[in-house]
PyMOL Python script that loads the backbone (N, CA, C, O; Angstrom):
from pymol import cmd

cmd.read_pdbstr("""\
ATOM      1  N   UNK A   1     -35.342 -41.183   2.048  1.00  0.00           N
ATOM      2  CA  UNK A   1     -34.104 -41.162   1.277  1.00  0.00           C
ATOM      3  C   UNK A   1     -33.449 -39.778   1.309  1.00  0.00           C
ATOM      4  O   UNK A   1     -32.261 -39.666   1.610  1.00  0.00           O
ATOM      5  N   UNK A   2     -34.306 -38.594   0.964  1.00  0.00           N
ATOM      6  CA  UNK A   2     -33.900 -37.520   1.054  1.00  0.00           C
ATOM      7  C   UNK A   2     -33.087 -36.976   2.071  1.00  0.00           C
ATOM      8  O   UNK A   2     -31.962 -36.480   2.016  1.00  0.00           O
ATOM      9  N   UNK A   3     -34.211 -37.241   3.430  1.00  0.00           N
ATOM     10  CA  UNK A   3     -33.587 -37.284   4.877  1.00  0.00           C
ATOM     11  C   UNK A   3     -32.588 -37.692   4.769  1.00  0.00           C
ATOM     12  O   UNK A   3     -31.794 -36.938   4.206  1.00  0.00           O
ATOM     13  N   UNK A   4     -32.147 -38.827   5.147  1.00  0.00           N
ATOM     14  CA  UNK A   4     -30.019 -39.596   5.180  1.00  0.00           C
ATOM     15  C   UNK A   4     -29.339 -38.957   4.202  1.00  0.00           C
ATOM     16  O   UNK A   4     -28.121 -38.931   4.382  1.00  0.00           O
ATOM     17  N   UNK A   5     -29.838 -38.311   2.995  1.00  0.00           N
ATOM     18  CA  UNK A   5     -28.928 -37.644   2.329  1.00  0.00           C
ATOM     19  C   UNK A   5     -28.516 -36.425   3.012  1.00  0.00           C
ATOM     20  O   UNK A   5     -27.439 -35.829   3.016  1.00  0.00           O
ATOM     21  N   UNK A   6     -29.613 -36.200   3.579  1.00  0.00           N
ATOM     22  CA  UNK A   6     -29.360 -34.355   4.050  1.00  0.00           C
ATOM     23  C   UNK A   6     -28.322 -34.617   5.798  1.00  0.00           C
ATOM     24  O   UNK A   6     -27.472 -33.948   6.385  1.00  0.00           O
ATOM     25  N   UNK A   7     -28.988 -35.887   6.054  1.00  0.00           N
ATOM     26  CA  UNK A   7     -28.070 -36.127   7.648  1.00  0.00           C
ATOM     27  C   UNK A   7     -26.615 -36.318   6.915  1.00  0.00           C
ATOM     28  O   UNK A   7     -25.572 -35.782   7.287  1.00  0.00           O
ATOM     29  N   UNK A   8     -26.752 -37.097   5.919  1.00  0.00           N
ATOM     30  CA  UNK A   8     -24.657 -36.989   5.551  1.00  0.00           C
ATOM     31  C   UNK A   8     -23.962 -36.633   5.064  1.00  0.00           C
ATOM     32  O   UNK A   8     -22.767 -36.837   4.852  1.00  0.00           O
ATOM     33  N   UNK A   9     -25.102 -35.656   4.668  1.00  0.00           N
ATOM     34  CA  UNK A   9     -24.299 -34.276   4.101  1.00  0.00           C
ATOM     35  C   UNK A   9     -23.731 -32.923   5.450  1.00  0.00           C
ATOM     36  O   UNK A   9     -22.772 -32.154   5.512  1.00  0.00           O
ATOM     37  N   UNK A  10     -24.939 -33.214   6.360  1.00  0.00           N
ATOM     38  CA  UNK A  10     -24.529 -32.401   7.461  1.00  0.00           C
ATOM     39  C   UNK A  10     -23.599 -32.863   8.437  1.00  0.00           C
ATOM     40  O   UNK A  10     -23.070 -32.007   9.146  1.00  0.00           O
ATOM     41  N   UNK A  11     -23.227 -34.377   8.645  1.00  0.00           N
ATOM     42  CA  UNK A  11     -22.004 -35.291   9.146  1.00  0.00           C
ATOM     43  C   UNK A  11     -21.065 -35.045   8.555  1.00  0.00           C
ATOM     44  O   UNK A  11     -20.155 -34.557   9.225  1.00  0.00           O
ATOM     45  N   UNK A  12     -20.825 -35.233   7.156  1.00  0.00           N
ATOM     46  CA  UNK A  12     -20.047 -34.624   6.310  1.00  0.00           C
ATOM     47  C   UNK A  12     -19.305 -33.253   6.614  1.00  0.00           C
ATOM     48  O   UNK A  12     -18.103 -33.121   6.847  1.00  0.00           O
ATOM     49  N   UNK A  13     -20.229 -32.307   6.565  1.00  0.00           N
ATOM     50  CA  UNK A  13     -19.578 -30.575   6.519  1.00  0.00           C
ATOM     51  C   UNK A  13     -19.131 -30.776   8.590  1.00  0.00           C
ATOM     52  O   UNK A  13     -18.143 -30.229   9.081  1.00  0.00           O
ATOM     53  N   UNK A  14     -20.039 -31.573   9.346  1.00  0.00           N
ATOM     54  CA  UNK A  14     -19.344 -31.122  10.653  1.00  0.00           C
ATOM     55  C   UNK A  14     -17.950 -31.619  10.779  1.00  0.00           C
ATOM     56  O   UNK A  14     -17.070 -31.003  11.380  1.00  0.00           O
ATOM     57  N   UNK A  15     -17.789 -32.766  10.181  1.00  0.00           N
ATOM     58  CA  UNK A  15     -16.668 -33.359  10.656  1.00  0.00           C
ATOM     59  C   UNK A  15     -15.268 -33.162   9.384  1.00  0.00           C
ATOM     60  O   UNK A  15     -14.281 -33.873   9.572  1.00  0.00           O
ATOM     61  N   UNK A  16     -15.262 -32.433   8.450  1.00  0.00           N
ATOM     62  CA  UNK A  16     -14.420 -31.859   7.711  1.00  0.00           C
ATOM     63  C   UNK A  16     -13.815 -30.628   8.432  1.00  0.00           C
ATOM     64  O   UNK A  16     -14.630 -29.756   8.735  1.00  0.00           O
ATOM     65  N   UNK A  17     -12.403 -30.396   8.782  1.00  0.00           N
ATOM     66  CA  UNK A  17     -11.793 -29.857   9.686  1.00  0.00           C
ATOM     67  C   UNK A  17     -11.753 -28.882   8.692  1.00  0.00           C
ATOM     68  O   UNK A  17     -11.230 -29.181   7.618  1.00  0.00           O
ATOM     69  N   UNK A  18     -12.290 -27.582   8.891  1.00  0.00           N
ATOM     70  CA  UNK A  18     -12.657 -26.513   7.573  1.00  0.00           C
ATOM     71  C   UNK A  18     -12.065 -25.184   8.485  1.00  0.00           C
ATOM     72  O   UNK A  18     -13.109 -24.676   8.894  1.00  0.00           O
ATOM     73  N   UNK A  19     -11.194 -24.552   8.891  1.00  0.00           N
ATOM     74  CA  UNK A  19     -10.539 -23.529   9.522  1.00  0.00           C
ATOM     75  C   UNK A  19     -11.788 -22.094   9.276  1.00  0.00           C
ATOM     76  O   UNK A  19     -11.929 -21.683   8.125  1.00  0.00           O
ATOM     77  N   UNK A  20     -12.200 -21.766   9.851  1.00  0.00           N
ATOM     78  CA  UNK A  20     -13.297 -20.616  10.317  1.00  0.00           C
ATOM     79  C   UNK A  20     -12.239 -18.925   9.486  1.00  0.00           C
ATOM     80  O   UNK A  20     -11.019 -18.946   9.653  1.00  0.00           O
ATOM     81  N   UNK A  21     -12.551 -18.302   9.091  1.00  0.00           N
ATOM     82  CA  UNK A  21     -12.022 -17.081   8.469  1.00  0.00           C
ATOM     83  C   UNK A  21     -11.686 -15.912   9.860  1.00  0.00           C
ATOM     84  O   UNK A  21     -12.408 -15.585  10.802  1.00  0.00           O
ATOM     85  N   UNK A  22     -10.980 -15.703   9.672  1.00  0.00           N
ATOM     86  CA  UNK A  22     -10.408 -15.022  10.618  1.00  0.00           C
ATOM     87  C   UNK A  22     -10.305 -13.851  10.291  1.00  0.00           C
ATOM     88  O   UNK A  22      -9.273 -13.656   9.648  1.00  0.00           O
ATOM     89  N   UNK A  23     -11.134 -12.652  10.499  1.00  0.00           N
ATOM     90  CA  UNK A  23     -11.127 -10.704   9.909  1.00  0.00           C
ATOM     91  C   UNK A  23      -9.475 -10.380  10.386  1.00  0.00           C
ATOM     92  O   UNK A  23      -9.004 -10.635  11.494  1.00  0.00           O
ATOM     93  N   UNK A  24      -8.924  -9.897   9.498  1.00  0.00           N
ATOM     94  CA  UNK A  24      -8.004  -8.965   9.886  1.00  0.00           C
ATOM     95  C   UNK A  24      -8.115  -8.122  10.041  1.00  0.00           C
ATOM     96  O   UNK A  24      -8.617  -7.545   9.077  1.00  0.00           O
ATOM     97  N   UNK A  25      -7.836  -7.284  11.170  1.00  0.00           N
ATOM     98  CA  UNK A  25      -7.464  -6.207  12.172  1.00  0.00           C
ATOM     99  C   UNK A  25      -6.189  -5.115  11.749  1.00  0.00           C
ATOM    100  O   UNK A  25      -4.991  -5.094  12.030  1.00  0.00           O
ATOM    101  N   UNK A  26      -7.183  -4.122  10.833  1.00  0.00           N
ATOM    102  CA  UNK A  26      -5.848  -2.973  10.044  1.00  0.00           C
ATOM    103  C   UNK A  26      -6.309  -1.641  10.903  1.00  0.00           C
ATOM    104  O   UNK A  26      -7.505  -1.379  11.030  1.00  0.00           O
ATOM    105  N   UNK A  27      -5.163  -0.728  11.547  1.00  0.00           N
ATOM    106  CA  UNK A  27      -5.354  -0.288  12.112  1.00  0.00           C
ATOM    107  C   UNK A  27      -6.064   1.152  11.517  1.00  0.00           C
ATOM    108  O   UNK A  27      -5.850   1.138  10.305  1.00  0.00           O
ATOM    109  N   UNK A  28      -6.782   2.319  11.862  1.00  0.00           N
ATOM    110  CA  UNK A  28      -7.165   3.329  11.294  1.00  0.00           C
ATOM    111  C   UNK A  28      -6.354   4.422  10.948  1.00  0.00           C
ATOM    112  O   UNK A  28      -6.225   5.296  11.805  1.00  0.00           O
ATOM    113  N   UNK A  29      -5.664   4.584   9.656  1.00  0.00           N
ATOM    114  CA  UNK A  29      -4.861   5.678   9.788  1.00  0.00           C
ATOM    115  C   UNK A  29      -5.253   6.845   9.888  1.00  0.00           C
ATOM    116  O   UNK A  29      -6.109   7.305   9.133  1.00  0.00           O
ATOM    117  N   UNK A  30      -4.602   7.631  10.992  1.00  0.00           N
ATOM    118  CA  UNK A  30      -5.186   9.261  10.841  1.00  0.00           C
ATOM    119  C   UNK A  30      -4.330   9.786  10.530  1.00  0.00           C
ATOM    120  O   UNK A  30      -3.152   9.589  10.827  1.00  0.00           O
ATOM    121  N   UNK A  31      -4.900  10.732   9.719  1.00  0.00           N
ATOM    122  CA  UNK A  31      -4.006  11.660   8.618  1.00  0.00           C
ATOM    123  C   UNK A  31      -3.846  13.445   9.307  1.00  0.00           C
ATOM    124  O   UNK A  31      -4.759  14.249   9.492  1.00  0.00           O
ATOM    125  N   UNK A  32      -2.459  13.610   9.546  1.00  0.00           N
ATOM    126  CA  UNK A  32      -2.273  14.508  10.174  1.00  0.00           C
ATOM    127  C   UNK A  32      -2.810  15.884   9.236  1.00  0.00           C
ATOM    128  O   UNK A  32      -2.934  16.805  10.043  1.00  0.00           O
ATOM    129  N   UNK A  33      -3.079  16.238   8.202  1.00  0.00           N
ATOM    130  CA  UNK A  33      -3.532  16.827   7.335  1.00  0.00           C
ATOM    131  C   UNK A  33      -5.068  16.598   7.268  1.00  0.00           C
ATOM    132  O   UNK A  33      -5.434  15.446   7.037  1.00  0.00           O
ATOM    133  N   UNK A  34      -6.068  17.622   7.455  1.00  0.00           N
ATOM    134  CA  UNK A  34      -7.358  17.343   7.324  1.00  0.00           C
ATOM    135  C   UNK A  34      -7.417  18.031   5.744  1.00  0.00           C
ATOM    136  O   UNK A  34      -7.057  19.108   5.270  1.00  0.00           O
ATOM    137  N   UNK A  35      -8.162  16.635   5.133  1.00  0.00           N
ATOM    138  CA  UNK A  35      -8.598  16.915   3.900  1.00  0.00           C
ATOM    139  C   UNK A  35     -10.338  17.174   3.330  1.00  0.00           C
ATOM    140  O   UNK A  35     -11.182  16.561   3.984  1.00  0.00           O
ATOM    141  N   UNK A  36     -10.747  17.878   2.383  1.00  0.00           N
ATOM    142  CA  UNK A  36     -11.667  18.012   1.741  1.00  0.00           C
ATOM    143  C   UNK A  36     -11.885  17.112   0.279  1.00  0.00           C
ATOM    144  O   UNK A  36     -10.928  16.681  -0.364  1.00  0.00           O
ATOM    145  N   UNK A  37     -13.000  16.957  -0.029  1.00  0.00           N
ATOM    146  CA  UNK A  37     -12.848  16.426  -1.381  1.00  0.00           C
ATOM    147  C   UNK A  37     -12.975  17.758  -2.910  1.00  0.00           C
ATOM    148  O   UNK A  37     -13.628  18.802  -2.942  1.00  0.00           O
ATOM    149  N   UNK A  38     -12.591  17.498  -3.369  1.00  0.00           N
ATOM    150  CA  UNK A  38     -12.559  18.738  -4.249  1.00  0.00           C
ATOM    151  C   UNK A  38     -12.550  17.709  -5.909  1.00  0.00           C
ATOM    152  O   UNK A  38     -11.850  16.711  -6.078  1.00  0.00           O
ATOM    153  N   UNK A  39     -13.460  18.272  -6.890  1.00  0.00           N
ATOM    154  CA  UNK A  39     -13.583  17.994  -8.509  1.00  0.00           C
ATOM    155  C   UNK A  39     -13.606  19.123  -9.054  1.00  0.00           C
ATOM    156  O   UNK A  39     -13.994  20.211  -8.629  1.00  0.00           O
ATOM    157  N   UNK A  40     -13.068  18.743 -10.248  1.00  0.00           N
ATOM    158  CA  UNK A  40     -12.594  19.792 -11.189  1.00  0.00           C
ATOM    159  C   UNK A  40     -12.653  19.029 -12.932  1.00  0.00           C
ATOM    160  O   UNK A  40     -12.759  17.803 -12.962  1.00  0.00           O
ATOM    161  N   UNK A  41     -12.598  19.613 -13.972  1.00  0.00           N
ATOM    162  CA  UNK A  41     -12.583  19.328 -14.966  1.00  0.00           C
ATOM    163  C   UNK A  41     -11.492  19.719 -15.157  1.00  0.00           C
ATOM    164  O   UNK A  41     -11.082  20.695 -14.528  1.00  0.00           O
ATOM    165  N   UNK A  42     -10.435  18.845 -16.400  1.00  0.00           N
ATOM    166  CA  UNK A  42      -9.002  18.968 -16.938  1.00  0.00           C
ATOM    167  C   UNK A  42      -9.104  18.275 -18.011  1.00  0.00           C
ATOM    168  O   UNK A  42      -9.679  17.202 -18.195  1.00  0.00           O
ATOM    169  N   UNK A  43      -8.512  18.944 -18.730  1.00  0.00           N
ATOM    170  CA  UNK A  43      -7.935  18.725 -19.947  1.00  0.00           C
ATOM    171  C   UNK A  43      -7.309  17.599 -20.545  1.00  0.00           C
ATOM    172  O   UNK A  43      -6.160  17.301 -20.217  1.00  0.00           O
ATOM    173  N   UNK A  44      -7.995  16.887 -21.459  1.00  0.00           N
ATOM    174  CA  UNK A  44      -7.863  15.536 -21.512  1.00  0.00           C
ATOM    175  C   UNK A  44      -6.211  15.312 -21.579  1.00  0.00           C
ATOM    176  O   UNK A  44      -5.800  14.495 -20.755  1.00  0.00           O
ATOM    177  N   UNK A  45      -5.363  15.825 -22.307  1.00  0.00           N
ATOM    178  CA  UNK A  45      -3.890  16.068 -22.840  1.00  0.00           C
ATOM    179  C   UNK A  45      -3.342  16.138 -21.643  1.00  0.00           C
ATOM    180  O   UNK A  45      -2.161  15.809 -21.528  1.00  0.00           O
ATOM    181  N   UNK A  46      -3.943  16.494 -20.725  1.00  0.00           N
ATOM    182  CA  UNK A  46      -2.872  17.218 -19.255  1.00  0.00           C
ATOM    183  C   UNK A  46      -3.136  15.793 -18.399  1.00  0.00           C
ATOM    184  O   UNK A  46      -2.235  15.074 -17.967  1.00  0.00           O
ATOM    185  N   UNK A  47      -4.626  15.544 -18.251  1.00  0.00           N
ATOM    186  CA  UNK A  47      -4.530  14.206 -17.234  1.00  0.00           C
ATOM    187  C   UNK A  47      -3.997  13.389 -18.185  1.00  0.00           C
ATOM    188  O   UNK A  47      -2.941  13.199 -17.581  1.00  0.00           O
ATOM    189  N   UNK A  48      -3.854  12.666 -19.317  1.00  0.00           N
ATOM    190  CA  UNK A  48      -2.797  12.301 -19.769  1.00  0.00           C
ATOM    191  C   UNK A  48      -1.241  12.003 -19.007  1.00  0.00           C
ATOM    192  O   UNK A  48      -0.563  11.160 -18.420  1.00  0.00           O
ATOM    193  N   UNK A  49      -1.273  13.210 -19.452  1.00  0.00           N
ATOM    194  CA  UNK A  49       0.930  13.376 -19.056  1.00  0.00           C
ATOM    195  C   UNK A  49       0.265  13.301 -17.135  1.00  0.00           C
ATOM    196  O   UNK A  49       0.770  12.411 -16.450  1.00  0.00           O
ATOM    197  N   UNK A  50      -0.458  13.936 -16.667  1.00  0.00           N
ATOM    198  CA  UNK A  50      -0.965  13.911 -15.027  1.00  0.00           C
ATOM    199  C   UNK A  50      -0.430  12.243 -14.772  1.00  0.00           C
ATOM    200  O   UNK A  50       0.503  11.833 -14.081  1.00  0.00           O
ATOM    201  N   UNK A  51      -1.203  11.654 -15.435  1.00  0.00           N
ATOM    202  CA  UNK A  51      -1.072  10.395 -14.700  1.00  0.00           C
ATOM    203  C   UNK A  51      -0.076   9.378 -15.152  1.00  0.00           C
ATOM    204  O   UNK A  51       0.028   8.309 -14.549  1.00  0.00           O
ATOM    205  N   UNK A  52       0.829   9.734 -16.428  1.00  0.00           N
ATOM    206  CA  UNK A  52       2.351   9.056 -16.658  1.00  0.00           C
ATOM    207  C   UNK A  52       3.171   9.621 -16.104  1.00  0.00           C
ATOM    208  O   UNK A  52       4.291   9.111 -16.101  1.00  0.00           O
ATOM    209  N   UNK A  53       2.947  10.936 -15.390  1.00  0.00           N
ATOM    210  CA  UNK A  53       4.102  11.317 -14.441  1.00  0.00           C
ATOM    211  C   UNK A  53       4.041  10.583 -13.136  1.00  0.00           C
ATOM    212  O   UNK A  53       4.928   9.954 -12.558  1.00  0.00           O
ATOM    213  N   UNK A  54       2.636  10.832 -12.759  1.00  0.00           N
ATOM    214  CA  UNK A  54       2.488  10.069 -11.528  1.00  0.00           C
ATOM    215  C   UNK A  54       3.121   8.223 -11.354  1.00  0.00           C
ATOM    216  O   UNK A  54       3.549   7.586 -10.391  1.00  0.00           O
ATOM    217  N   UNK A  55       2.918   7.923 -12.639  1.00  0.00           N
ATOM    218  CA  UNK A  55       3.493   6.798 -12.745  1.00  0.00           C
ATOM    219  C   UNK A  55       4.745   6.369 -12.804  1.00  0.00           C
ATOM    220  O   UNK A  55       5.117   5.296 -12.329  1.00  0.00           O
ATOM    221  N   UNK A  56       5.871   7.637 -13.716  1.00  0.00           N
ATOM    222  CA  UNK A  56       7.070   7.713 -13.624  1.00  0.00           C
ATOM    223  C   UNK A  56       7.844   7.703 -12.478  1.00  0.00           C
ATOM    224  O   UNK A  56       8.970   7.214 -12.387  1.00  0.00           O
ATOM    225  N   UNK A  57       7.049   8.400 -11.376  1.00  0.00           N
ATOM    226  CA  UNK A  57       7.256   8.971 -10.598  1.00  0.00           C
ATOM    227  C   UNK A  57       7.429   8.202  -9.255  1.00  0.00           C
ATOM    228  O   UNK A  57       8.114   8.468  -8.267  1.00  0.00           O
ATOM    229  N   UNK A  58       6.476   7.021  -9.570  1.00  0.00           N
ATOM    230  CA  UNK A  58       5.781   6.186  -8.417  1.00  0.00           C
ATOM    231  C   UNK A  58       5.170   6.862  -7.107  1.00  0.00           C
ATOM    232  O   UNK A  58       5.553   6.788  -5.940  1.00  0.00           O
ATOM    233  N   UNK A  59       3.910   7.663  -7.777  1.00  0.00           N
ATOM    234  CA  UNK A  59       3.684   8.484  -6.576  1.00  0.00           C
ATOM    235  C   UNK A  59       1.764   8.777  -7.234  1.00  0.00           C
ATOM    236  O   UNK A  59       1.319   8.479  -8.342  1.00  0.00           O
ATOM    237  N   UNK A  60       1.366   9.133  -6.598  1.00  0.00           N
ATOM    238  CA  UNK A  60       0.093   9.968  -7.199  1.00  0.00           C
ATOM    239  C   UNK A  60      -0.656  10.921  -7.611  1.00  0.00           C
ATOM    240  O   UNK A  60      -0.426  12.082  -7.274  1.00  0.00           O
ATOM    241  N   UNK A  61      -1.545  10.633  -8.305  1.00  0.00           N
ATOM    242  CA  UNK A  61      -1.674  12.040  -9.053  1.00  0.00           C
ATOM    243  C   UNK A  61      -2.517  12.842  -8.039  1.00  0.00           C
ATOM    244  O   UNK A  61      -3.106  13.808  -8.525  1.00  0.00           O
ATOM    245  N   UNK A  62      -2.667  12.642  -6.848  1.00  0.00           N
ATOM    246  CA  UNK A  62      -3.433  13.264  -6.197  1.00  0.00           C
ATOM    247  C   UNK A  62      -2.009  14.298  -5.238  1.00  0.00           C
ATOM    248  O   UNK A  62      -2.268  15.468  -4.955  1.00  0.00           O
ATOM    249  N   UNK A  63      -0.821  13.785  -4.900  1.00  0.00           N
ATOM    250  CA  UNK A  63      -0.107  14.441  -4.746  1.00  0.00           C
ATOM    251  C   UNK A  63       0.636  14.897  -5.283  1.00  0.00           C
ATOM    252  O   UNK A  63       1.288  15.771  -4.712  1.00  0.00           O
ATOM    253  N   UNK A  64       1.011  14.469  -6.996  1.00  0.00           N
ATOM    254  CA  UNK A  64       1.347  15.839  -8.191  1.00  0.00           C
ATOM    255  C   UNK A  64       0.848  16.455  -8.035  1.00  0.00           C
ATOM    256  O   UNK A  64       1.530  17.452  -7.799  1.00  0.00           O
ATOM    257  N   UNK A  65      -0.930  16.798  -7.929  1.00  0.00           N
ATOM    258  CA  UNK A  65      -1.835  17.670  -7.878  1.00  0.00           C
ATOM    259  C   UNK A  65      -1.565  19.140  -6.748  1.00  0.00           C
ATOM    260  O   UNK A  65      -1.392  20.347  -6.919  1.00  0.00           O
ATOM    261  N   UNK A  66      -1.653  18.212  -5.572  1.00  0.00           N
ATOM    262  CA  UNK A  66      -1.316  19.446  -4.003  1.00  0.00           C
ATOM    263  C   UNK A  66       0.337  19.867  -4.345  1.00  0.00           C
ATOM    264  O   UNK A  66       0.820  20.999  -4.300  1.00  0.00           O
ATOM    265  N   UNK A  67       0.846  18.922  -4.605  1.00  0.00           N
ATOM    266  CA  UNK A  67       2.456  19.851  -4.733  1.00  0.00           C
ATOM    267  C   UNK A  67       2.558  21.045  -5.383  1.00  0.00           C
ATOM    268  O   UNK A  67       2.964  22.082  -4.860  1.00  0.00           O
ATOM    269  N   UNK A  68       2.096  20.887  -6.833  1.00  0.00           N
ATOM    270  CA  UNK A  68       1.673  21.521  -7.634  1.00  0.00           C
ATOM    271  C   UNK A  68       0.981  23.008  -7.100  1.00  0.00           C
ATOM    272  O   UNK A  68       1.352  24.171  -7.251  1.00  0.00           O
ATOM    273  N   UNK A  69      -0.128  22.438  -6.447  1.00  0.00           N
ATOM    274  CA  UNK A  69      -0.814  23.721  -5.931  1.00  0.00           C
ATOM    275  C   UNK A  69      -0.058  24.550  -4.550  1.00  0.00           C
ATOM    276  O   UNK A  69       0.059  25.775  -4.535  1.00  0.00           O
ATOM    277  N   UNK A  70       0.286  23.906  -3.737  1.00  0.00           N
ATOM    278  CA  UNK A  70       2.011  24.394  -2.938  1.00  0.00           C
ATOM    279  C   UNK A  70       3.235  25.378  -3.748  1.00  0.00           C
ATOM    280  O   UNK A  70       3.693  26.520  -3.704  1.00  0.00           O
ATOM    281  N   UNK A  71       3.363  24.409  -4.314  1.00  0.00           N
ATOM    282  CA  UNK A  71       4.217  25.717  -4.924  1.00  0.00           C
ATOM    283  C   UNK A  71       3.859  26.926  -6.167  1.00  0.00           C
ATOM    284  O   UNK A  71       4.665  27.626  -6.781  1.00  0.00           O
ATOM    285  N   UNK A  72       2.215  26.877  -6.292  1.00  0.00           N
ATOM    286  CA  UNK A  72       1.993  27.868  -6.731  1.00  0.00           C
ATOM    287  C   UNK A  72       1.743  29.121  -6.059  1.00  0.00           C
ATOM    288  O   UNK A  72       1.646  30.240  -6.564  1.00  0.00           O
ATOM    289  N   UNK A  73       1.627  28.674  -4.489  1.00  0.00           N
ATOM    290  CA  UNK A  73       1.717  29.806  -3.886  1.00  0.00           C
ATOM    291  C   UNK A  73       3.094  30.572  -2.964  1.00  0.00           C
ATOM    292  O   UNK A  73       3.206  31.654  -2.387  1.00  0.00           O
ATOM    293  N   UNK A  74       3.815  29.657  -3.128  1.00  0.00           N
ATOM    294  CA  UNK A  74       5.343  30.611  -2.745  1.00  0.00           C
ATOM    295  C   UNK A  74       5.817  31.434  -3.401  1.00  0.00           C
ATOM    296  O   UNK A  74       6.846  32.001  -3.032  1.00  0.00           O
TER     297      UNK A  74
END
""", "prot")
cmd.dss("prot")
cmd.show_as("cartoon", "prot")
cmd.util.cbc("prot")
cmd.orient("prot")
């Protein structure tokens, strides 16, 4: 009994037209800028406003951050 259950269950899954997953293919971006990772501690009040600007902004706080540090040195 078990057997014919398990054969029509496996008749079953072969013959259900079930489309196979297909990986998408994203290409590797290289970033003309070589970066490091860098941590730091901040001030709860500052990442605060850090990350509603970034949001205002539609941009990130990782590049508020480098801008930031850019024009502290001109």
């Amino acid at each position: 009994m078990e057997k014919q259950i398990i054969n029509d269950l496996i008749s079953k899954a072969k013959s259900s037209n079930q489309q196979k997953a297909v990986q998408k293919i994203v290409p590797i971006i290289i970033k003309e800028i070589e970066e490091v990772q860098f941590s730091f501690y901040i001030e709860k009040g500052l990442f605060k406003k850090l990350k509603l600007k970034a949001l205002q902004e539609d941009t990130s706080m990782k590049q508020l951050v480098n801008d930031a540090i850019k024009d502290s040195f001109k």
